[in-house]
SEMAR-708076 format. One line per 3 residues: number of its first residue (from 1); their letters; for each residue x, y, z of C-alpha. Coordinates in Angstrom, 2 decimals, always signed. Layout:
// residues N
NUM = a = X/Y/Z ~ ...
//
This chain:
// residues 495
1 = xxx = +0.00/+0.00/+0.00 ~ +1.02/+3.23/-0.72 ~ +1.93/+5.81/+1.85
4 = xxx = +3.11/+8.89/+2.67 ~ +3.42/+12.05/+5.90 ~ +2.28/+14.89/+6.42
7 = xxx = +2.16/+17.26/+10.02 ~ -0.99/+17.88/+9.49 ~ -4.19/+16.24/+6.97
10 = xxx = -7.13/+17.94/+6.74 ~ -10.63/+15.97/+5.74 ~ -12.65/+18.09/+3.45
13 = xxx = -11.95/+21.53/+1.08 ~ -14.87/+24.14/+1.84 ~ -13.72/+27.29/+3.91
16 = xxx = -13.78/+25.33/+7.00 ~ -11.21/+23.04/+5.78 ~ -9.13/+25.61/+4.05
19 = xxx = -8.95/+28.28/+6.75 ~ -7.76/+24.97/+8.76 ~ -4.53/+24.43/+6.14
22 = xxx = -3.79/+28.01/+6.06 ~ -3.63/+28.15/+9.40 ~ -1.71/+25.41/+10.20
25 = xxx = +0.88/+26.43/+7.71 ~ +1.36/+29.24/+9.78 ~ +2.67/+27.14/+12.10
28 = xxx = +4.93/+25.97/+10.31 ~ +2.99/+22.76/+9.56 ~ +3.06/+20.49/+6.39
31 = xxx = -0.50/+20.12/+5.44 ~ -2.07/+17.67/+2.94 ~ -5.71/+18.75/+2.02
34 = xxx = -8.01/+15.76/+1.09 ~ -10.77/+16.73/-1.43 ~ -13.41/+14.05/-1.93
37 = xxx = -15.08/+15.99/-5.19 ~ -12.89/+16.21/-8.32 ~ -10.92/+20.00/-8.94
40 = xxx = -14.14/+20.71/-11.13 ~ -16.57/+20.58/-8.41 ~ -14.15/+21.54/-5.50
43 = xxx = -15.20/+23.52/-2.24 ~ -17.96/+21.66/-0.60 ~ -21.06/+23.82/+0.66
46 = xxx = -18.53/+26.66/+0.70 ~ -18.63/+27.19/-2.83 ~ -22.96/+27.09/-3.00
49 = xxx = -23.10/+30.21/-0.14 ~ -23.91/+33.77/-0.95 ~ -19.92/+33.91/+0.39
52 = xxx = -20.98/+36.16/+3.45 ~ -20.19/+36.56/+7.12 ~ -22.03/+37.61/+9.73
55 = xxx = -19.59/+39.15/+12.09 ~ -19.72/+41.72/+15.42 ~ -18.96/+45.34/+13.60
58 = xxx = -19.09/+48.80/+14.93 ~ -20.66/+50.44/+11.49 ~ -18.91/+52.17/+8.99
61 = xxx = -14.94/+52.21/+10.65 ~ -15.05/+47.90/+10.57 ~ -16.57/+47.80/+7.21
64 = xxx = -14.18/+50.78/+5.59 ~ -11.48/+48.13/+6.42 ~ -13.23/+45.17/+4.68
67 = xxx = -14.53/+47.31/+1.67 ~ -12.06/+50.41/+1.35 ~ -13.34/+51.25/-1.99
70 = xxx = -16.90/+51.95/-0.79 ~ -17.38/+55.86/-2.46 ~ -18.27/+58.65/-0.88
73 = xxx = -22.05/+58.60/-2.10 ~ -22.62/+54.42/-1.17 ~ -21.29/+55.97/+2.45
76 = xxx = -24.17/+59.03/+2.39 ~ -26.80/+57.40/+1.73 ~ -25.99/+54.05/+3.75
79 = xxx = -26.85/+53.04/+7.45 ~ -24.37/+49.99/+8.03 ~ -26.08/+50.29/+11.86
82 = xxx = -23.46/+47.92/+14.34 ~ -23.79/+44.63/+15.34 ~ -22.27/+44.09/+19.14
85 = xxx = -21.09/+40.85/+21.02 ~ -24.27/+41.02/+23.17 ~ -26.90/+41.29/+20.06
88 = xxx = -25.26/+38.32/+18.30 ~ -24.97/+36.03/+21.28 ~ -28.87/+37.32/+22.01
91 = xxx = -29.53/+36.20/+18.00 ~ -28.18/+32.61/+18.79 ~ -29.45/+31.87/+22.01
94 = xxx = -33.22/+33.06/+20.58 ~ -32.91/+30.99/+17.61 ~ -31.53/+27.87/+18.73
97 = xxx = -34.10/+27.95/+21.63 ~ -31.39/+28.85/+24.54 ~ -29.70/+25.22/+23.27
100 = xxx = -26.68/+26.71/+21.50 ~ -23.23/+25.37/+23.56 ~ -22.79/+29.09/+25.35
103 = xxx = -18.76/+28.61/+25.56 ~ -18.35/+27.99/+21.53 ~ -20.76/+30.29/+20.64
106 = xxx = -19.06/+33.01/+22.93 ~ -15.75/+31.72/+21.22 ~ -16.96/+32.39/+17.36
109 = xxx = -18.48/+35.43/+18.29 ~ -15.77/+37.45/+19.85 ~ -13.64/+36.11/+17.03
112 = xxx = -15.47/+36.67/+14.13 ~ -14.34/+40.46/+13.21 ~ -10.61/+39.73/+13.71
115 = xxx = -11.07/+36.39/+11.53 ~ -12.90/+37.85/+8.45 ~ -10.17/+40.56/+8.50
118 = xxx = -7.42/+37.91/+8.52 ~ -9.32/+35.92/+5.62 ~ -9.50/+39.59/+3.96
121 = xxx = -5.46/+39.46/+4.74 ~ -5.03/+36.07/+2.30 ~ -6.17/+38.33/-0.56
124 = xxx = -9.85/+38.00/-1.00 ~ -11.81/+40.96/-1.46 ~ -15.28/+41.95/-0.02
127 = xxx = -18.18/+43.84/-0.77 ~ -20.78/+45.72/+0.70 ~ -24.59/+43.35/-0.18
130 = xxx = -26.67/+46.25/-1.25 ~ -30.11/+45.82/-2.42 ~ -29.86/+41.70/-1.18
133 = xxx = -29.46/+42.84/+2.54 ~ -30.89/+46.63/+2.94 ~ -33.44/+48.02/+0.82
136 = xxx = -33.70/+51.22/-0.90 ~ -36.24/+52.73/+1.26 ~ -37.29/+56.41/+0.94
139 = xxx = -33.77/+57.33/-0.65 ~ -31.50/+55.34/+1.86 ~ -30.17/+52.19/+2.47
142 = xxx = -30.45/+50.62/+5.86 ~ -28.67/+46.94/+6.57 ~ -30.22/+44.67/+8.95
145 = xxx = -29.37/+41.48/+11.42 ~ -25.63/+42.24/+10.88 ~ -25.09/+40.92/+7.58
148 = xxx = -23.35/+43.36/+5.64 ~ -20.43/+41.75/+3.96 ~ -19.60/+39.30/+1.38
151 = xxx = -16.04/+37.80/-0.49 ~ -16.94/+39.15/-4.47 ~ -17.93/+36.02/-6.64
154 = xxx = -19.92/+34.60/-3.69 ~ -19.30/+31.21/-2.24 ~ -17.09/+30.30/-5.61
157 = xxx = -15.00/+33.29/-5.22 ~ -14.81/+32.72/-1.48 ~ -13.33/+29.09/-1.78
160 = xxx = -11.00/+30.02/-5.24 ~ -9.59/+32.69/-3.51 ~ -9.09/+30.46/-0.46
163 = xxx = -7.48/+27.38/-2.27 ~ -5.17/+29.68/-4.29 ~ -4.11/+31.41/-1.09
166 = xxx = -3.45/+27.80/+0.54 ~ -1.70/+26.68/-2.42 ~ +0.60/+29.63/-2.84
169 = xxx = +1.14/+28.76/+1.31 ~ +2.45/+25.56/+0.34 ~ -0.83/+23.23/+1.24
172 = xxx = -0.80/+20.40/-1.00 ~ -4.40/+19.71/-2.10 ~ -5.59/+16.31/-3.40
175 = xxx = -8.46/+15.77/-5.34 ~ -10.93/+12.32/-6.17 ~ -9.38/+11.47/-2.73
178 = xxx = -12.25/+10.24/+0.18 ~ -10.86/+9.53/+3.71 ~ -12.17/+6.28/+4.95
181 = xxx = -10.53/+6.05/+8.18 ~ -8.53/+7.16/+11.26 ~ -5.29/+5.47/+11.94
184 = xxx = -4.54/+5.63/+15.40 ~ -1.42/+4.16/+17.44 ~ -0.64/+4.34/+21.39
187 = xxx = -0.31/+8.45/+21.09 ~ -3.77/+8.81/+19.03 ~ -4.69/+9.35/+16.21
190 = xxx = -1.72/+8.79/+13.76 ~ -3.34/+9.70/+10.05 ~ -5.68/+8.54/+7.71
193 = xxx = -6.89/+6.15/+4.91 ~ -8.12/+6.86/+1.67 ~ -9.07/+6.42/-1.56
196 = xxx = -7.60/+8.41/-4.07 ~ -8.46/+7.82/-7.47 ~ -10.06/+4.76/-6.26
199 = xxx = -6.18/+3.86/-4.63 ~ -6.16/+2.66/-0.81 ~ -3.48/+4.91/+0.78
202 = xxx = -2.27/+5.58/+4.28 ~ -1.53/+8.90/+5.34 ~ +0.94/+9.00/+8.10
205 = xxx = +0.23/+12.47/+10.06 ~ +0.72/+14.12/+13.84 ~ -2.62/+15.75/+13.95
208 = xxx = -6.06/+15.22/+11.89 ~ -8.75/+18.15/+11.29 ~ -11.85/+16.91/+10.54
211 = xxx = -13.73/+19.08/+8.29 ~ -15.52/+17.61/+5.38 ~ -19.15/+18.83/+6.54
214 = xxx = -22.56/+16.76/+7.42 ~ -24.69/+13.87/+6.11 ~ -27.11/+16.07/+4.14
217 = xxx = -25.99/+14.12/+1.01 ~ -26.48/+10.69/+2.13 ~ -30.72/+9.77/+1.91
220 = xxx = -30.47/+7.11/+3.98 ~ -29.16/+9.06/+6.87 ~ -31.22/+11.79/+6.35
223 = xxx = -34.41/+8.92/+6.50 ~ -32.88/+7.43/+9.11 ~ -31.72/+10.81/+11.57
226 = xxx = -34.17/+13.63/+10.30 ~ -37.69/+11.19/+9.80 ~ -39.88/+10.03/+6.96
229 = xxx = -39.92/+12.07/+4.11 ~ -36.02/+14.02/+4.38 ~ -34.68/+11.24/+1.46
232 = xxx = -37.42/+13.17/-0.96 ~ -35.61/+16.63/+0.02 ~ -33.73/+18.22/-2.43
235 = xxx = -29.81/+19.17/-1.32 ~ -28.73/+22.42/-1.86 ~ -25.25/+22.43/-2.31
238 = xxx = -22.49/+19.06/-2.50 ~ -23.54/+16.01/-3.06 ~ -19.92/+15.21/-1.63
241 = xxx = -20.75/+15.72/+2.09 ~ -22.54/+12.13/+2.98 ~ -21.21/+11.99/+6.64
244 = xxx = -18.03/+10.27/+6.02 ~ -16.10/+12.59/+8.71 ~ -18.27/+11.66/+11.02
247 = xxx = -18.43/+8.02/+10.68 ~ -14.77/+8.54/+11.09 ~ -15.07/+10.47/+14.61
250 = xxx = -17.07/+7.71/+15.60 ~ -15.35/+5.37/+14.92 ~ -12.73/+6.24/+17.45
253 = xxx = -15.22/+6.73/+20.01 ~ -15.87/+10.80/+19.61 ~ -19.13/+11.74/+21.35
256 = xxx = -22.02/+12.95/+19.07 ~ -23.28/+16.06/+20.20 ~ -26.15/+18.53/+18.88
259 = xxx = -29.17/+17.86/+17.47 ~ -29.02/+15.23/+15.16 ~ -32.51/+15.27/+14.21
262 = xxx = -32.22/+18.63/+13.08 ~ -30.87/+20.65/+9.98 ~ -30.59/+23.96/+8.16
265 = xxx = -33.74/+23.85/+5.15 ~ -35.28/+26.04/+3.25 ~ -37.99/+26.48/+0.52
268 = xxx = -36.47/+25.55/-2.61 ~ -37.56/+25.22/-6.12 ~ -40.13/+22.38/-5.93
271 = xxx = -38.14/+20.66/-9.78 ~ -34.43/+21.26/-8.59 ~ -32.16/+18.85/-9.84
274 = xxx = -31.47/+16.50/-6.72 ~ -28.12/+17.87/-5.79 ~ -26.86/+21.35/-6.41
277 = xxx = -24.35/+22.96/-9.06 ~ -21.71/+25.34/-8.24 ~ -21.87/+26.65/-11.86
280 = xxx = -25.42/+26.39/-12.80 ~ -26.92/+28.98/-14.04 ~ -30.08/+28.84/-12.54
283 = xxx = -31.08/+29.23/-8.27 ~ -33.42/+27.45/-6.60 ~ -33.46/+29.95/-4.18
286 = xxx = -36.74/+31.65/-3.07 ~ -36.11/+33.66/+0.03 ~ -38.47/+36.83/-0.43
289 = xxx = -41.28/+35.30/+0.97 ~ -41.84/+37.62/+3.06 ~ -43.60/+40.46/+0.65
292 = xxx = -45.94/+37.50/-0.33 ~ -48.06/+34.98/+1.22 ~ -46.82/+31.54/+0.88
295 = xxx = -49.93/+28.48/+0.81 ~ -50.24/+25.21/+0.79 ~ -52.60/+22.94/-1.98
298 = xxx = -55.50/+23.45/-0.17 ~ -54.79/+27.08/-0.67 ~ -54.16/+27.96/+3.38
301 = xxx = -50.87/+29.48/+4.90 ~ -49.09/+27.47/+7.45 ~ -46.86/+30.11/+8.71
304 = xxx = -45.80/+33.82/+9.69 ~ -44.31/+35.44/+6.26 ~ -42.92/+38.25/+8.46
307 = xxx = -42.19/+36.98/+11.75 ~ -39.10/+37.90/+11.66 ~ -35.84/+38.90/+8.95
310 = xxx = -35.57/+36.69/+6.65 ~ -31.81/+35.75/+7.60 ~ -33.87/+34.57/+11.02
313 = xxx = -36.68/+32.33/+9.54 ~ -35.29/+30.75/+6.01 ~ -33.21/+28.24/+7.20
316 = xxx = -36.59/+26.83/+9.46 ~ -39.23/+26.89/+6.43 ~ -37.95/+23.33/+4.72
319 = xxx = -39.36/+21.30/+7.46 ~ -42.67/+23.74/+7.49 ~ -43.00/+22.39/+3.69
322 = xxx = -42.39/+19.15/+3.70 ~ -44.99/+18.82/+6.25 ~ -47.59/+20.13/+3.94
325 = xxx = -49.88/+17.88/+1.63 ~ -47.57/+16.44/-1.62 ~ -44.72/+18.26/+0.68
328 = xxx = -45.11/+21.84/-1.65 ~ -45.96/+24.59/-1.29 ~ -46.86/+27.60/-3.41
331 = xxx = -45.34/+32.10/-2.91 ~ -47.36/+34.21/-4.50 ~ -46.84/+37.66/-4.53
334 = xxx = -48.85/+40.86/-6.44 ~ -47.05/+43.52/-8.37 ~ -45.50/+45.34/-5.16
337 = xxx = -43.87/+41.96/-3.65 ~ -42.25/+41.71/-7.04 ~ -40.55/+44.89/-6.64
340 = xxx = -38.55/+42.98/-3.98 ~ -37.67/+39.69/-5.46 ~ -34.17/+38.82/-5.81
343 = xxx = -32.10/+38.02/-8.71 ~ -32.75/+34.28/-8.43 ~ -36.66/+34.89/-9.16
346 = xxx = -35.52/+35.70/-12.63 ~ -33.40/+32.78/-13.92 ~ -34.67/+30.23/-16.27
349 = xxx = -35.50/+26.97/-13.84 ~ -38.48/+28.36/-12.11 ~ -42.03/+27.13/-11.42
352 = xxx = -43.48/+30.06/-11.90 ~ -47.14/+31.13/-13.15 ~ -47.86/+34.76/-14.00
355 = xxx = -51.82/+36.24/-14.39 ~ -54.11/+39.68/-14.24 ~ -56.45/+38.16/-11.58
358 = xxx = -56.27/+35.80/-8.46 ~ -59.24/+33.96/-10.45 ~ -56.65/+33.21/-13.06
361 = xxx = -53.27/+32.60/-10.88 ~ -54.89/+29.93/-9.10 ~ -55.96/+27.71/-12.00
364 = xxx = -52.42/+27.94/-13.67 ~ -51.17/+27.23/-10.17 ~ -53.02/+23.37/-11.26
367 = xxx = -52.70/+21.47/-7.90 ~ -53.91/+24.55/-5.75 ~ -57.58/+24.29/-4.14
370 = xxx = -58.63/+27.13/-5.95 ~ -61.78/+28.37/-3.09 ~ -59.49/+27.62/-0.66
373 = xxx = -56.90/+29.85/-2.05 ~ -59.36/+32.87/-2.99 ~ -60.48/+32.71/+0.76
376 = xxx = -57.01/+32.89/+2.56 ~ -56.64/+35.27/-0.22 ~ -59.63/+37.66/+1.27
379 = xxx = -59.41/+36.94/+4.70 ~ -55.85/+38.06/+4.71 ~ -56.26/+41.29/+2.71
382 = xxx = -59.05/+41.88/+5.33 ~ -57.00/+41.57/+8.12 ~ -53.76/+43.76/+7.55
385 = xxx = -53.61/+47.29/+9.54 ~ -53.10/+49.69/+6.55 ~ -52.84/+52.29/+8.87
388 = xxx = -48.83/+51.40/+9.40 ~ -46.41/+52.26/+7.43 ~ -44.71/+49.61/+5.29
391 = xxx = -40.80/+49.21/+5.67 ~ -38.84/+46.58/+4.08 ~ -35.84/+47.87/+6.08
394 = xxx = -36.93/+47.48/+10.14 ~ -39.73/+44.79/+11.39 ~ -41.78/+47.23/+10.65
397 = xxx = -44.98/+45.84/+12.81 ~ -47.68/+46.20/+9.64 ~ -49.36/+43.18/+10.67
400 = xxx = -52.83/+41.21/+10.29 ~ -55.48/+40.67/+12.82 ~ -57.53/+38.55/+13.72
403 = xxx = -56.25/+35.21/+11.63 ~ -55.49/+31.92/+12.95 ~ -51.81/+32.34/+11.00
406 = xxx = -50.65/+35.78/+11.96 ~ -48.99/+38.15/+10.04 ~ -46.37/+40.10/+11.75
409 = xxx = -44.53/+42.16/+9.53 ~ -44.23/+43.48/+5.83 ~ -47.95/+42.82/+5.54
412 = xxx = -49.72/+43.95/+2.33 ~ -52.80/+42.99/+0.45 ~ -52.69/+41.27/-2.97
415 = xxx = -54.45/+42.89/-5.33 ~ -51.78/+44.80/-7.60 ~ -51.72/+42.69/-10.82
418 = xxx = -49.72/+41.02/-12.38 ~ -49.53/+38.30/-9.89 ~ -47.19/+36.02/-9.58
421 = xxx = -46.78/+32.41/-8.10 ~ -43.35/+30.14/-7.46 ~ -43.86/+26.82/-6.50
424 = xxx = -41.53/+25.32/-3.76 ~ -40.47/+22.14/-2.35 ~ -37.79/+21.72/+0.36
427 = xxx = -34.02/+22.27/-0.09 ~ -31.70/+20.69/+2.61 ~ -28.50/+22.83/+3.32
430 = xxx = -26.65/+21.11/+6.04 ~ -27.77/+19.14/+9.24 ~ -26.99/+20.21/+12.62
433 = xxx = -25.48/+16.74/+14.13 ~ -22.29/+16.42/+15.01 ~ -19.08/+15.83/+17.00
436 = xxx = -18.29/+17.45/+20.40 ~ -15.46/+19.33/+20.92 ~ -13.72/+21.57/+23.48
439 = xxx = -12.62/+25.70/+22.94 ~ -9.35/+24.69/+20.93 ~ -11.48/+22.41/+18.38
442 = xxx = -10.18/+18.99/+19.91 ~ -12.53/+15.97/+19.60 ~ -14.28/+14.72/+23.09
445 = xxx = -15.17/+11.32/+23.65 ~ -17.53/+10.31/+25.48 ~ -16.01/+11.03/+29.34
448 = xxx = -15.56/+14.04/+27.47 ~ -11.65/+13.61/+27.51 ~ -9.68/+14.61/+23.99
451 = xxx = -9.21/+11.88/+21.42 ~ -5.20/+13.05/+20.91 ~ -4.26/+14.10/+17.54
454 = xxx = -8.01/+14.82/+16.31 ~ -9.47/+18.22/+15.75 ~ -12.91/+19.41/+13.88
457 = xxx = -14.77/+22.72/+12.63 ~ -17.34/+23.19/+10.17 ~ -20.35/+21.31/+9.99
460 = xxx = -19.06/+18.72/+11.63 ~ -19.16/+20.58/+15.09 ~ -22.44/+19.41/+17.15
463 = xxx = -23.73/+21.77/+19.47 ~ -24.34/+24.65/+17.83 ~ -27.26/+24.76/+15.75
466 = xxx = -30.39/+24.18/+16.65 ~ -34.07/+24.26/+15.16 ~ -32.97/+27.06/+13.32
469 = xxx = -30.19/+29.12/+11.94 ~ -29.09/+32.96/+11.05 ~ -28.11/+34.06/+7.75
472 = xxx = -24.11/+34.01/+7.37 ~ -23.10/+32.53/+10.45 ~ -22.64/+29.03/+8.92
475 = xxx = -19.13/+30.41/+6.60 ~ -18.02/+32.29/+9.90 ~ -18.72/+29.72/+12.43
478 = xxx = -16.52/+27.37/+9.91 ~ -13.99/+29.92/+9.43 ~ -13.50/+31.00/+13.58
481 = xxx = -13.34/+27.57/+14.26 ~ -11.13/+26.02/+11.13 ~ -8.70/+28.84/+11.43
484 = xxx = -8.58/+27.74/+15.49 ~ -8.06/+24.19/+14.53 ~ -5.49/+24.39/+12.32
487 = xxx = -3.32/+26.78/+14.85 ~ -3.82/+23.81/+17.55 ~ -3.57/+20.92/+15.06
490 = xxx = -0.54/+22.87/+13.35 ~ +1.13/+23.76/+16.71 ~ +0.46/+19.85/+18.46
493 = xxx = +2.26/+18.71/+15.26 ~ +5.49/+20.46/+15.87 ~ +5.59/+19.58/+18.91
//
């Protein structure tokens, strides 16, 4: 059997992975990089992402340094607003229902700023997400939930920029090449086996970082950890990421941690192809549900549009969905939602039905209960308070009353033709299962003692999601914690 040595072998290539190399390099580390995906569909879930990071910032002095070329009138008519330590931390704990692991959330929090600026130092450039995360609104721009920032390109131009950094670093990346195995010895782990171009190899190394995501790919885990119906989901991004880190961890006795039955999902075009494509160029994305109504084919909603920003709700809706009759799900939206659709609304690839009257709509909808419909229709125009002022920017409290679904924000009645109507299934991102660790990334088994040698970050980390997630944290949760794990797994190497 082949073999060969490295300091340092890191399991997977999205940012979590490659922040992990980079940063082991800087100490001095060799560092092999295992990519299961061939070069042409490199980079994981990394490379699917909008490429942004939702990071603590104090307004327009931390987002000068990430996007010094913003001109003088993007700064006048701009309100960046701030995003502290304290409203973050309050954002996870809310969201994950107070289950979020307090000591690694405090950990990626206070390091987020500092880390995005250090990816920024690698040579990837960043931009400021007008018109996708603050609205035009009565001549300015306002951003909101502390998502300002994104790497240009998005996710693609994210992970090329971050395996041409590693590469010029001296990582060594490997490509058609799936890990299959820990090797361990009497010190801990000792390397890895793999596959590489369907070639057993071992991979003699001092320290292992885990990083090569969740089991959203695999449909029999997803039938067997999320319930009935998650093998008919669609995945969003790799079709790479089928839990093989984890069956690794486990394999030496790490502890699974989180919540396994959980996941990050979203509506999603109801005909996506099964997996995604980092070059396609169509989206299944439909996040601007919330200037519509969304119903199900009996023609009722199921949920609150507008309870909240959409960073805060989209990655919850998938399961909503799937729970409905046939598992679909229909947005429909009159002529002032469109105003606010996204770029993704207008590539070729969606289910989409366009008509003068509601009458119409409906019956090109096909498998919508077309009374049903027209009454949700009614009853919800009936119910909004007209008398507040609409404001895409702030939760702006124009709400319905008086329906068994409420409607808490961004409420307005349909009756602006053309309407429109997108029909949605669910999309699975990434599941929320994983590995414990401690504060400097090292695998815990089950006394909750470190498996020597082994480190993690990424999706692979349990305890941190829960029943829902926020917009951008996923790239800078893998970025705090793969840049971490490569400094530890880097410095235990040399000893």
């Amino acid at each position: 059997m082949k073999t060969s040595s490295y300091d340092v072998v890191v399991v997977g290539a999205g940012n979590a992975a490659l922040c992990a190399a980079m940063s082991a390099r800087e100490q001095g580390a060799s560092v092999l990089v295992l990519e299961r995906a061939p070069i042409e569909k490199r980079g994981g879930n990394s490379a699917f992402t909008a490429g942004g990071f939702r990071m603590v910032h104090d307004g327009l002095n931390t987002i000068r340094k990430l996007v010094p070329d913003l001109t003088e009138d993007e700064i006048a008519k701009t309100d960046f607003g701030q995003y502290t330590v304290e409203e973050y931390l309050d954002d996870l704990a809310r969201i994950t229902q107070y289950h979020i692991d307090p000591d690694l959330a405090e950990l990626f929090v206070k390091r987020s700023t500092e880390t995005v600026l250090w990816i920024k130092e690698k040579g990837l450039r960043f931009q400021a997400n007008f018109g996708r995360q603050a609205f035009m609104h009565e001549g300015r721009f306002k951003f909101f939930t502390g998502y300002v920032c994104s790497v240009i390109g998005g996710g693609l131009g994210l992970v090329d920029g971050e395996f041409k950094a590693a590469e010029q670093n001296g990582v060594v990346i490997r490509y058609k090449a799936r890990a299959t195995s820990l090797l361990r010895n009497d010190a801990g782990v000792a390397g890895v086996r793999a596959l590489i171009d369907g070639v057993e190899e071992e991979i003699h190394a001092r320290a292992v970082v885990l990083a090569s995501g969740g089991f959203e790919g695999n449909r029999e885990w997803r039938a067997r950890y999320l319930g009935p119906g998650w093998d008919l989901a669609k995945v969003r991004g790799t079709r790479y990421n089928t839990g093989d880190g984890l069956q690794m961890a486990l394999d030496v006795g790490a502890q699974p941690y989180g919540q396994w039955s959980g996941c990050h999902s979203c509506s999603w075009e109801r005909y996506a192809p099964d997996y995604g494509e980092p070059d396609a160029k169509t989206s299944g994305q439909r996040h601007c549900y919330q200037f519509g109504i969304i119903v199900n084919g009996d023609g009722k909603r199921f949920l609150d549009e507008g309870e909240d920003y959409r960073n805060f709700t989209f990655g919850k809706h998938g399961p909503a969905v799937l729970k409905q009759p046939g598992g679909y799900a229909y947005q429909v939206f009159d002529a002032h939602g469109v105003k606010f659709h996204r770029s993704e609304y207008k590539l070729r690839g969606a289910t989409k039905v366009q008509a003068n009257t509601l009458e119409e709509l409906v019956q090109k909808m096909g498998d919508v209960n077309p009374e049903g419909f027209l009454k949700t229709v009614r009853e919800y125009n009936a119910a909004i308070k007209t008398d507040v002022p609409f404001n895409p920017n702030i939760k702006d409290g124009r709400c319905t009353v008086g329906l068994d679904i409420p409607r808490s924000n961004w409420a307005h009645p349909l009756q602006e033709p053309p309407f429109e109507a997108y029909s949605v299934g669910t999309g699975i991102t990434f599941t929320f299962g994983g590995i414990k660790i401690d504060t400097t990334t090292r695998v815990l088994d089950i006394a909750d003692q470190p498996i020597k040698g082994l480190y993690t970050a990424g999706e692979m980390i349990g305890g941190i999601w829960y029943f829902n997630y926020p917009g951008a944290a996923g790239l800078m949760c893998g970025a705090v914690f793969g840049r971490l794990a490569g400094q530890e797994a880097g410095k235990f190497a040399k000893g």
